[in-house]
N, C-alpha and C positions, 0 to 999 in steps of 0.2 A: 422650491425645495430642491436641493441638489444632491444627490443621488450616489454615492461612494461604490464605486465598480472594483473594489478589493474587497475579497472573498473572505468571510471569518471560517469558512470549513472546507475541504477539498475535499471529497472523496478518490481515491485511486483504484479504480477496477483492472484487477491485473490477474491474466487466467496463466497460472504457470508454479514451478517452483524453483530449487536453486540455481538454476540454469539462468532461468528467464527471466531472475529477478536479479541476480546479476549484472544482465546487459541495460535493467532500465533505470541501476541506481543512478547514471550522472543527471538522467531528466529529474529525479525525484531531486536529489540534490539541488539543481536548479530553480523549481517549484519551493523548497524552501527557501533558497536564497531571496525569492522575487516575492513570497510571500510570508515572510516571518513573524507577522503573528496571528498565521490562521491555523485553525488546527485540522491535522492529518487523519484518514480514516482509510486502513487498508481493505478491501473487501474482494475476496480471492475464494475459489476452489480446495476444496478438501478431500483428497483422493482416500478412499476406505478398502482396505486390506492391501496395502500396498508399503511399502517402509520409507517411502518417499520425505522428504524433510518441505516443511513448508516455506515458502521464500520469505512470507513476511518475519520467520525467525530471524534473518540474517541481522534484522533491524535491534535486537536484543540489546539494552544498554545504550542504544545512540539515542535515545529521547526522540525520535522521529514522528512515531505515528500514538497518536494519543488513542487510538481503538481499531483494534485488529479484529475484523468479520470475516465468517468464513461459511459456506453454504457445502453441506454435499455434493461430491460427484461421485460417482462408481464406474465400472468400465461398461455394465450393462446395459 
């Protein structure tokens, strides 16, 4: 039996937001390109009382990530 070492799901653990997801759009980009038809799952930080914007927004409308997770953080 021979073994297919391309991923059908990727997860992207990325702790940041507009900033930081920014600098790591050409990897994600690339990740697409190398694996187009696995599906994306962004799983990131969600800052609470803060007006901060979440990175994985920026992805809005580009059909990138097929499910965007998001865990609490606080500054406490």
């Amino acid at each position: 039996m021979q073994y297919d070492k391309t991923p059908n799901r990727i997860l992207i653990f990325h702790i940041g937001h507009l900033g930081d997801t920014l600098m790591i759009f050409p990897t994600l980009r690339a990740l697409q390109e190398n694996f187009p038809k696995a599906s994306f799952a962004s799983l990131s930080d969600k800052m609470f009382g803060e007006g901060s914007v979440l990175g994985a927004s920026l992805f809005n409308g580009l059909n990138f990530f097929n499910e965007i997770i998001t865990f609490p953080k606080s500054r406490g």
